[in-house]
PyMOL Python script that loads the backbone (N, CA, C, O; Angstrom):
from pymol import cmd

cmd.read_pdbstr("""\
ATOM      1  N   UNK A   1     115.821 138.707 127.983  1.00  0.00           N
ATOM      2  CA  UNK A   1     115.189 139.066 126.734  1.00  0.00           C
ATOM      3  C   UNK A   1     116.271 139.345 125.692  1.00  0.00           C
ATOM      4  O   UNK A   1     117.426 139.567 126.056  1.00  0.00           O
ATOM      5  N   UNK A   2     115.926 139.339 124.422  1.00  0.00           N
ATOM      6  CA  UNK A   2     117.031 138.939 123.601  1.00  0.00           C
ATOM      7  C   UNK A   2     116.481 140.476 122.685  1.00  0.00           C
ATOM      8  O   UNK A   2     115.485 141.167 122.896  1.00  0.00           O
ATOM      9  N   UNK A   3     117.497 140.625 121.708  1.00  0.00           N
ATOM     10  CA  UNK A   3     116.788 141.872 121.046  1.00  0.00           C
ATOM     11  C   UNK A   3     116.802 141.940 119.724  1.00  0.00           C
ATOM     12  O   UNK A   3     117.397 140.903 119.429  1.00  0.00           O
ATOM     13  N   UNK A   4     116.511 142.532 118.632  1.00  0.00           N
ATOM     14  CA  UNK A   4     116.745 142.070 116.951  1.00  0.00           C
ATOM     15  C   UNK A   4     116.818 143.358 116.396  1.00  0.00           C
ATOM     16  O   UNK A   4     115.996 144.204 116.750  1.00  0.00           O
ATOM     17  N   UNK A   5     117.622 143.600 115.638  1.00  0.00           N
ATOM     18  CA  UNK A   5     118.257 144.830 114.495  1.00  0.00           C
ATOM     19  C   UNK A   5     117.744 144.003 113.456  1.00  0.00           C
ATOM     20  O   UNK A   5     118.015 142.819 113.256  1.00  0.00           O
ATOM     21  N   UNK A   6     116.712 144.999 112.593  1.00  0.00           N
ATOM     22  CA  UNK A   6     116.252 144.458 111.527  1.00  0.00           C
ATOM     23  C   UNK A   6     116.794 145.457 110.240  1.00  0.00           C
ATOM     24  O   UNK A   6     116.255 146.529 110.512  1.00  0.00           O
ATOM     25  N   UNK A   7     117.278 145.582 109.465  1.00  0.00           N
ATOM     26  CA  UNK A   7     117.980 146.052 108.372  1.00  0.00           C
ATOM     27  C   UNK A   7     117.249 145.994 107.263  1.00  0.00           C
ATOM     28  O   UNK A   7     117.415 144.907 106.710  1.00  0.00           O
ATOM     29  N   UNK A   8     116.413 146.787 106.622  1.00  0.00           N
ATOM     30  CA  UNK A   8     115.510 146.559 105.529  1.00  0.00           C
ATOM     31  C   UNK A   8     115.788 147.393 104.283  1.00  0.00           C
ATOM     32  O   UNK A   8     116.024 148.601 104.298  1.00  0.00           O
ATOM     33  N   UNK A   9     115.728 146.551 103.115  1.00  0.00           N
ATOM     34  CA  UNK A   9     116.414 146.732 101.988  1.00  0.00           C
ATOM     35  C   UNK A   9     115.124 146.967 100.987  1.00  0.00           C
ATOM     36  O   UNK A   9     114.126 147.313 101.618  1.00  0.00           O
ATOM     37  N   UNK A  10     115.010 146.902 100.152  1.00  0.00           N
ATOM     38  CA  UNK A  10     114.127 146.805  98.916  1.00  0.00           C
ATOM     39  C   UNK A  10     113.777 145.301  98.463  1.00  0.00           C
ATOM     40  O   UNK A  10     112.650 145.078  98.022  1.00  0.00           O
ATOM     41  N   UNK A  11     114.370 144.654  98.526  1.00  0.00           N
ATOM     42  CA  UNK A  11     114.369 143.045  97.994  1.00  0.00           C
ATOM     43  C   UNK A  11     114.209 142.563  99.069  1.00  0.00           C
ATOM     44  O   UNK A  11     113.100 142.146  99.403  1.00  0.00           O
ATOM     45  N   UNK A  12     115.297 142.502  99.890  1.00  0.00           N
ATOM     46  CA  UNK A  12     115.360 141.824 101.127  1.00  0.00           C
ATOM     47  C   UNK A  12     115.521 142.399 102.420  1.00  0.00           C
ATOM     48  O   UNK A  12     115.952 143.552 102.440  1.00  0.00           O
ATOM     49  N   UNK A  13     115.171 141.629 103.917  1.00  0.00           N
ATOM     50  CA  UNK A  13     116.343 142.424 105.151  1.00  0.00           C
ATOM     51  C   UNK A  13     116.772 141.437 105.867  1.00  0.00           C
ATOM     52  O   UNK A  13     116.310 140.301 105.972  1.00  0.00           O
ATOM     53  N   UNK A  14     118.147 142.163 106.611  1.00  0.00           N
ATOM     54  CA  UNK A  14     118.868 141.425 107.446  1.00  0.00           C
ATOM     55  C   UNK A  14     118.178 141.522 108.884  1.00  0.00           C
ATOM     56  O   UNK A  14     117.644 142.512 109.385  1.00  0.00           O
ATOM     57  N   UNK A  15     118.317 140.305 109.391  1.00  0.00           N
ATOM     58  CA  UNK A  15     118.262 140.453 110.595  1.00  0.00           C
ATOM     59  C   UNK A  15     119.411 140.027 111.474  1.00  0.00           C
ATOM     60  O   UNK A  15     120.247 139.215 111.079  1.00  0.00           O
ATOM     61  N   UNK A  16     119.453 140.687 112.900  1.00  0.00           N
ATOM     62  CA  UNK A  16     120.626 140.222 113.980  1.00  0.00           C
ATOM     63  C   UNK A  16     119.877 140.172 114.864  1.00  0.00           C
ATOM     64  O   UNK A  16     118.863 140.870 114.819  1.00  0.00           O
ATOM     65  N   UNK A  17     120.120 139.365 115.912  1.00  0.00           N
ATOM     66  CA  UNK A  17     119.578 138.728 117.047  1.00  0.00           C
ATOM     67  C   UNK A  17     120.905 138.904 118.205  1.00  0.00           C
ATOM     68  O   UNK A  17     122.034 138.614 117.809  1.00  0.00           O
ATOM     69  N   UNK A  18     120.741 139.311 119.402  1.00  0.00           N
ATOM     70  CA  UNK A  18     121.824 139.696 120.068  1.00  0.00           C
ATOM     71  C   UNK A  18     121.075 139.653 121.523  1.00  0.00           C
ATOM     72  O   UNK A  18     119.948 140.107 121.720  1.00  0.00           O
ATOM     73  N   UNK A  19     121.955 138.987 122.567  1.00  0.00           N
ATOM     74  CA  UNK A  19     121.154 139.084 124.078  1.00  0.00           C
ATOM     75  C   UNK A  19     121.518 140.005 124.532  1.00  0.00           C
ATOM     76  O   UNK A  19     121.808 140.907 123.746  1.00  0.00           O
ATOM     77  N   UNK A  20     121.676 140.236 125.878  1.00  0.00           N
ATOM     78  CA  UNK A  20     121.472 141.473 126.791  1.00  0.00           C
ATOM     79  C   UNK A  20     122.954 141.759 126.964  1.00  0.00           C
ATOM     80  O   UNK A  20     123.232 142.826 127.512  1.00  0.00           O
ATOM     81  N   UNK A  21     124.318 140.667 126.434  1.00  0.00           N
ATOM     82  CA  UNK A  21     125.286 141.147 126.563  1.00  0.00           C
ATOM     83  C   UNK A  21     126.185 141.710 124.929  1.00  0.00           C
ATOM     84  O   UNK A  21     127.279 142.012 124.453  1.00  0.00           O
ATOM     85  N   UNK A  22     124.757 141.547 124.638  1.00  0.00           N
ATOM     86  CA  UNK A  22     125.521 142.167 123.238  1.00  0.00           C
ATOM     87  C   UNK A  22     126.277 140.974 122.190  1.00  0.00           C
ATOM     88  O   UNK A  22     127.055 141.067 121.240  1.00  0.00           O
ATOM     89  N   UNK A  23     125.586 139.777 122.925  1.00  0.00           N
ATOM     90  CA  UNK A  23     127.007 138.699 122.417  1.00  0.00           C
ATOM     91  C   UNK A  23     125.764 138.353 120.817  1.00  0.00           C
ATOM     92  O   UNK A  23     124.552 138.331 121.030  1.00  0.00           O
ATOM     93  N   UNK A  24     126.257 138.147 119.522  1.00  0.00           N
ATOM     94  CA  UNK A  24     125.610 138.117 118.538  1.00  0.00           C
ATOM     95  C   UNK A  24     124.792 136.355 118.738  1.00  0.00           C
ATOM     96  O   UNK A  24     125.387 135.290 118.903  1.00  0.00           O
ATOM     97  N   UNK A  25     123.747 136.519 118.674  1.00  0.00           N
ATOM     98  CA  UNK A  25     123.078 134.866 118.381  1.00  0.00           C
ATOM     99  C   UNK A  25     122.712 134.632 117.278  1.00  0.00           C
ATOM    100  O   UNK A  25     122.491 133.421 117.287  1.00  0.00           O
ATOM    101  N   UNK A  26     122.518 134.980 116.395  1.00  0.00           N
ATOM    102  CA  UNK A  26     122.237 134.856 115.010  1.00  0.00           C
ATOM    103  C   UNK A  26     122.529 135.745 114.058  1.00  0.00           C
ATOM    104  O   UNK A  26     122.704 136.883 114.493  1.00  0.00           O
ATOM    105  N   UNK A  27     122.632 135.617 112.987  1.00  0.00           N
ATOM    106  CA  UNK A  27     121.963 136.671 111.375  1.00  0.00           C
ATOM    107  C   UNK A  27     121.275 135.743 110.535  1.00  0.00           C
ATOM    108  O   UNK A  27     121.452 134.525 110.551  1.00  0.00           O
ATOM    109  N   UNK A  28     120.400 136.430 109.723  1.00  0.00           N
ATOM    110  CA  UNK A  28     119.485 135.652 109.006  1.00  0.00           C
ATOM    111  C   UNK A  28     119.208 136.884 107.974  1.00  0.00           C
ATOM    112  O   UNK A  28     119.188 138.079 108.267  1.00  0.00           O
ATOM    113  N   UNK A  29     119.018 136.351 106.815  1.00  0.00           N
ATOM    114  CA  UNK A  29     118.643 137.106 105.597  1.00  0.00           C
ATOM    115  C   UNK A  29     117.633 136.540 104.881  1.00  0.00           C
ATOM    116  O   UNK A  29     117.765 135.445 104.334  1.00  0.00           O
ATOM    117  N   UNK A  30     116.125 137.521 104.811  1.00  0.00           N
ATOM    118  CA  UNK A  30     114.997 137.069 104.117  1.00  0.00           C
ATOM    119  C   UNK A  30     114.825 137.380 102.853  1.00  0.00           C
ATOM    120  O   UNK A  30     115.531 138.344 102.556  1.00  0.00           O
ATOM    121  N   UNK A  31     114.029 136.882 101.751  1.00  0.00           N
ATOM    122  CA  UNK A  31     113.391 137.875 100.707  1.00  0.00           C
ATOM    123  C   UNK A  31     112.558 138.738 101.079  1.00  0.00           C
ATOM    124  O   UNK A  31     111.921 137.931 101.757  1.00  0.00           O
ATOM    125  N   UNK A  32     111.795 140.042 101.281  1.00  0.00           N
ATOM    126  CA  UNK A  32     110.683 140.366 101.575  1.00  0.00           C
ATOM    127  C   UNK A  32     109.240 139.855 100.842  1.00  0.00           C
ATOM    128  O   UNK A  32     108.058 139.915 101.181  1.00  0.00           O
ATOM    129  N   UNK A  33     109.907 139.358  99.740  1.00  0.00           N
ATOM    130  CA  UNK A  33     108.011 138.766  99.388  1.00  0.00           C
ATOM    131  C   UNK A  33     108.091 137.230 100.231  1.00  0.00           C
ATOM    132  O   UNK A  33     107.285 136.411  99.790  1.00  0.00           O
ATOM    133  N   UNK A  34     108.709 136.883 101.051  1.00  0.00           N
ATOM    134  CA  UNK A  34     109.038 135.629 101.708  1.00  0.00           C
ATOM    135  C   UNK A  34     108.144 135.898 103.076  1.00  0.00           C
ATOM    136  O   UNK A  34     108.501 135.276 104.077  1.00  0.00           O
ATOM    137  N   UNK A  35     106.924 136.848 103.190  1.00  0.00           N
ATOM    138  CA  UNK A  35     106.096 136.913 104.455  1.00  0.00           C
ATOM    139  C   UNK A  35     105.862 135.427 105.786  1.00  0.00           C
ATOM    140  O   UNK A  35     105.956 135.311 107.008  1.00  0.00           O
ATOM    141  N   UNK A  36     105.529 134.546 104.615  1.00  0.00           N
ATOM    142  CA  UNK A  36     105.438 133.169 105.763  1.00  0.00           C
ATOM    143  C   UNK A  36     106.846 132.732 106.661  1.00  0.00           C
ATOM    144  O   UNK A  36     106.831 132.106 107.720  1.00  0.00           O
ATOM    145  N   UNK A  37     108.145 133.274 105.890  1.00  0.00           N
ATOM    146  CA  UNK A  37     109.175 132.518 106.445  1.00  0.00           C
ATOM    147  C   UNK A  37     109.454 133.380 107.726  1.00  0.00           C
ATOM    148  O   UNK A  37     109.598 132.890 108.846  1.00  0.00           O
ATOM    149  N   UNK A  38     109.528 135.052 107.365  1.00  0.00           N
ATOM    150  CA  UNK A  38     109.649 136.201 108.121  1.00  0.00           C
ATOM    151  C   UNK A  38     109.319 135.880 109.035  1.00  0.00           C
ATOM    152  O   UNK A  38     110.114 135.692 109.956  1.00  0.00           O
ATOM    153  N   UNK A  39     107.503 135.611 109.210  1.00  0.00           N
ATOM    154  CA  UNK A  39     106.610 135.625 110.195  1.00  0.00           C
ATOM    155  C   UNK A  39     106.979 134.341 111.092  1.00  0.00           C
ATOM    156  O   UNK A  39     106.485 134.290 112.218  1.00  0.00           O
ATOM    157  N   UNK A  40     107.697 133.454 110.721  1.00  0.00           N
ATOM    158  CA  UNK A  40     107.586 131.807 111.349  1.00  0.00           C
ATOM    159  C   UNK A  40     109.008 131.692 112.202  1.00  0.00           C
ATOM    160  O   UNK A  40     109.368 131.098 113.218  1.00  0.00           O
ATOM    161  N   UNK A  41     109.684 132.681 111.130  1.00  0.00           N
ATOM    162  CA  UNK A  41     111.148 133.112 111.892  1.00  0.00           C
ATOM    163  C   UNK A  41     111.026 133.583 113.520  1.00  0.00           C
ATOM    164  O   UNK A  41     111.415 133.065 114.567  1.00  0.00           O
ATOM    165  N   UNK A  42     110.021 135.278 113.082  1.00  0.00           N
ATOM    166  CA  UNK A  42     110.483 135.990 114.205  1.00  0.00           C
ATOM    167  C   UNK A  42     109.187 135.117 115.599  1.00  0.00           C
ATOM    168  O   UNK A  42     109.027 135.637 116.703  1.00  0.00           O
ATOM    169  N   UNK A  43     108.541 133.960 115.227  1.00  0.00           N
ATOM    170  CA  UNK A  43     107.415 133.603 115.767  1.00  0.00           C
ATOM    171  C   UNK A  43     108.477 132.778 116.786  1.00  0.00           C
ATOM    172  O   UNK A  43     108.279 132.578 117.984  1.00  0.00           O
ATOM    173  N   UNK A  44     109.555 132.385 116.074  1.00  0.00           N
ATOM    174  CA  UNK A  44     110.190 131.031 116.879  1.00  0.00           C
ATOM    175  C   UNK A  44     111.179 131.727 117.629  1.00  0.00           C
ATOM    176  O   UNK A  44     111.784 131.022 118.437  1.00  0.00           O
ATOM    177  N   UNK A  45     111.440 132.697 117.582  1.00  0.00           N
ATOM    178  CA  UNK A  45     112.547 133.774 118.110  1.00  0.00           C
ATOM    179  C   UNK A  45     111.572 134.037 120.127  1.00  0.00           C
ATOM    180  O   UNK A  45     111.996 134.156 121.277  1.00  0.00           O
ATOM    181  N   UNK A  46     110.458 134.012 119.595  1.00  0.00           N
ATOM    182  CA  UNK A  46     109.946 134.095 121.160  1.00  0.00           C
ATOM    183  C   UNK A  46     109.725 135.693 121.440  1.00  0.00           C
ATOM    184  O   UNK A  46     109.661 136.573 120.582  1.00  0.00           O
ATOM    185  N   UNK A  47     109.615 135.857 123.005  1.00  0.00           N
ATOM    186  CA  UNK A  47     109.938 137.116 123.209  1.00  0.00           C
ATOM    187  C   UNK A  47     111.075 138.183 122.918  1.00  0.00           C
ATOM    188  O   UNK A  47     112.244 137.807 122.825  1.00  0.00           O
ATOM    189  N   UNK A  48     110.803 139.214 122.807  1.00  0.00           N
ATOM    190  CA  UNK A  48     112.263 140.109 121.922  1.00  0.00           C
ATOM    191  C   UNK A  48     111.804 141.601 121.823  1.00  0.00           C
ATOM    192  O   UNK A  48     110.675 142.070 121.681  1.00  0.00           O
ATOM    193  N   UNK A  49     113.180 142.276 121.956  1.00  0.00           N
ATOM    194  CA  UNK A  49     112.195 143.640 121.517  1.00  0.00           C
ATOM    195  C   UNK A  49     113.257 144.005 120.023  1.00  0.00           C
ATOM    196  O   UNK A  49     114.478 143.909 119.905  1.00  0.00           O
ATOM    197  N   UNK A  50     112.476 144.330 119.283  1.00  0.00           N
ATOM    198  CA  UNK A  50     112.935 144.733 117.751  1.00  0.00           C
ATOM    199  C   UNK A  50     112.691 145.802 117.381  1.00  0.00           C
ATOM    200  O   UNK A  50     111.720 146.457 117.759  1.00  0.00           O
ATOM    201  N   UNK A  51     113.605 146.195 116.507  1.00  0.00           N
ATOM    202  CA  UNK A  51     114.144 147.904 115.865  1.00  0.00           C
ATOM    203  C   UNK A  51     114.434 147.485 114.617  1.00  0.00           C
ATOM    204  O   UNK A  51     115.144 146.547 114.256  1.00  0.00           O
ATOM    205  N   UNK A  52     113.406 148.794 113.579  1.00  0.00           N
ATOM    206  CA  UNK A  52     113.625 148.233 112.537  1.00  0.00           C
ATOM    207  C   UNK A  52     114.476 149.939 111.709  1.00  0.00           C
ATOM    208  O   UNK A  52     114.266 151.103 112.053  1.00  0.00           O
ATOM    209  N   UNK A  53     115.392 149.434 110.614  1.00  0.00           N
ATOM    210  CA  UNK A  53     115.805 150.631 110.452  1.00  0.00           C
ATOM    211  C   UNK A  53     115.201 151.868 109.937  1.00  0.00           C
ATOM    212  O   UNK A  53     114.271 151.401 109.279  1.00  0.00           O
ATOM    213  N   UNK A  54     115.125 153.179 109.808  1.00  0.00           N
ATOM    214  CA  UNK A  54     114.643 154.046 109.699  1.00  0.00           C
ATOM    215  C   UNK A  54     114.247 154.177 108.048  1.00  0.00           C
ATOM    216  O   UNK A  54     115.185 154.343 107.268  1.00  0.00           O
ATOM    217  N   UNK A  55     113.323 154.128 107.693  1.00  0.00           N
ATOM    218  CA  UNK A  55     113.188 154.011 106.112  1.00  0.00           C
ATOM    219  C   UNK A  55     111.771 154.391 105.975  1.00  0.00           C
ATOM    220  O   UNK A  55     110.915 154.609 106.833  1.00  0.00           O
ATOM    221  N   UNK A  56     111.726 154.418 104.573  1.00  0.00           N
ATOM    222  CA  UNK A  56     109.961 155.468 104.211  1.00  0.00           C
ATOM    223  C   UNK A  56     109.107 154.050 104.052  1.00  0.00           C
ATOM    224  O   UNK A  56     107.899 154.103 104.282  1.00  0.00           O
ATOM    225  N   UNK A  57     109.753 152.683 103.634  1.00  0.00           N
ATOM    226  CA  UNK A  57     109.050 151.854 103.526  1.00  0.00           C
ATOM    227  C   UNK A  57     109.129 150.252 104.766  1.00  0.00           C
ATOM    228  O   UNK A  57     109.737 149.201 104.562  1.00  0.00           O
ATOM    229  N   UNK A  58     108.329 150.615 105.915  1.00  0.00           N
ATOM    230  CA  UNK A  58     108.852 150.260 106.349  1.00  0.00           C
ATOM    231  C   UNK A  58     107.290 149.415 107.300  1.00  0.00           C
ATOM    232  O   UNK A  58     107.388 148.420 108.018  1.00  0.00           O
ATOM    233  N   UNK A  59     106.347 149.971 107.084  1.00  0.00           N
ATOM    234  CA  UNK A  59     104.990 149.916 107.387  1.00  0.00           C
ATOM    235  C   UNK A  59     104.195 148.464 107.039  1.00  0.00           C
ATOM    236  O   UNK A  59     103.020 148.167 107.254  1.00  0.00           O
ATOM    237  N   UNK A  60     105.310 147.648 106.404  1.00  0.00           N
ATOM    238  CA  UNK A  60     104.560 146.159 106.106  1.00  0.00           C
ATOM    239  C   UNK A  60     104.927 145.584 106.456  1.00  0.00           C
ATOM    240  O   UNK A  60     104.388 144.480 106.380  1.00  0.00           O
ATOM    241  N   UNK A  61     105.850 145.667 106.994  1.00  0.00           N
ATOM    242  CA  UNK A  61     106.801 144.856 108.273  1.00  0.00           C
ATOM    243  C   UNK A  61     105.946 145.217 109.565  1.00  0.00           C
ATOM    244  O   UNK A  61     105.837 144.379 110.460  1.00  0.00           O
ATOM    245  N   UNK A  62     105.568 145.995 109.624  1.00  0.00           N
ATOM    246  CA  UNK A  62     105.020 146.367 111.089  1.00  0.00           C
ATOM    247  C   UNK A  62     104.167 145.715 111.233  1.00  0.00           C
ATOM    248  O   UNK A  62     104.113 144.863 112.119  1.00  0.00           O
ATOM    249  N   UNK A  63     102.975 146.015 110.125  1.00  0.00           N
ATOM    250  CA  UNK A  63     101.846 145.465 110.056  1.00  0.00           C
ATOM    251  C   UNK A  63     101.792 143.493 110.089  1.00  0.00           C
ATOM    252  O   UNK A  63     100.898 142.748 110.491  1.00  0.00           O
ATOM    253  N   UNK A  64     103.213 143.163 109.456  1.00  0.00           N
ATOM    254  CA  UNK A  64     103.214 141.824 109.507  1.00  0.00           C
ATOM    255  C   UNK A  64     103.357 141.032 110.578  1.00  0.00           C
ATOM    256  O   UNK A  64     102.811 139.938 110.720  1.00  0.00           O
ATOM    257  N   UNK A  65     104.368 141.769 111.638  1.00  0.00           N
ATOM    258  CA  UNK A  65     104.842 141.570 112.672  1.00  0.00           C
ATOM    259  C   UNK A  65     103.897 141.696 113.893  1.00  0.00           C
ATOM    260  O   UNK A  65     103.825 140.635 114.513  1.00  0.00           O
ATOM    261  N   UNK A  66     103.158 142.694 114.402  1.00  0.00           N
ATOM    262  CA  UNK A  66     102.493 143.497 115.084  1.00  0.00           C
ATOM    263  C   UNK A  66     101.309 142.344 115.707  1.00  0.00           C
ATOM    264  O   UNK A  66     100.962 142.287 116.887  1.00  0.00           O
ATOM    265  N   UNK A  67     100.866 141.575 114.732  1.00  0.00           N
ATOM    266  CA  UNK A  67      99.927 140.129 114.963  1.00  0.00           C
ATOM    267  C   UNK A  67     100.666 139.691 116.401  1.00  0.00           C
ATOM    268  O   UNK A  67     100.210 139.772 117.541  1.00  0.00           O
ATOM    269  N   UNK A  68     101.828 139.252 115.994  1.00  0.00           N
ATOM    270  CA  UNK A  68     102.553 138.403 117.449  1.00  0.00           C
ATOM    271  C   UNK A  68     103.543 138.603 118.574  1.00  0.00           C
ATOM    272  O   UNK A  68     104.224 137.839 119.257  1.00  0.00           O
ATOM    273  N   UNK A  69     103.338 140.184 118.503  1.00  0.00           N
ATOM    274  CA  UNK A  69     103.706 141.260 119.242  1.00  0.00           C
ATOM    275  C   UNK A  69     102.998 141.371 120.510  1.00  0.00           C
ATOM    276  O   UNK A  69     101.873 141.868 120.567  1.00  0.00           O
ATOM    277  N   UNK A  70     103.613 140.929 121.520  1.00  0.00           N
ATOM    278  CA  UNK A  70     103.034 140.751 123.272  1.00  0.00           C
ATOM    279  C   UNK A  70     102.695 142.056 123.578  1.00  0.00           C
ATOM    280  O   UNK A  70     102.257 142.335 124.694  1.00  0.00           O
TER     281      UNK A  70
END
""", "prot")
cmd.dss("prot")
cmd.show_as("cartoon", "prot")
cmd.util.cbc("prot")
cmd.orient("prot")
């Protein structure tokens, strides 16, 4: 299983993608009004467990995500 650090900004967030040895497999940087790309991104990413950073706005990501969440 692979895992994702999601980094969320006001405009945009980063994401990192990293396997079980820590070795980096990706970064990717979205717009946040970019919902279809987000969603098609983390859809093709497969199984994963994701952490998103600690922030007050952070609840529309969840909600976006949460659909294709095993």
């Amino acid at each position: 299983m692979n895992f994702v650090g999601i980094d969320l900004h006001k405009k945009t967030i980063s994401v990192c993608v990293v396997d079980q040895a820590r070795n980096v497999l990706g970064r990717k940087r979205f717009d946040c009004k970019d919902t279809a790309t987000i969603l098609a991104y983390f859809r093709e990413l497969g199984l994963v467990r994701a952490v998103i950073e600690a922030t007050a706005s952070y609840m529309w990501l969840v909600q976006l995500l949460e659909p294709i969440a095993e």
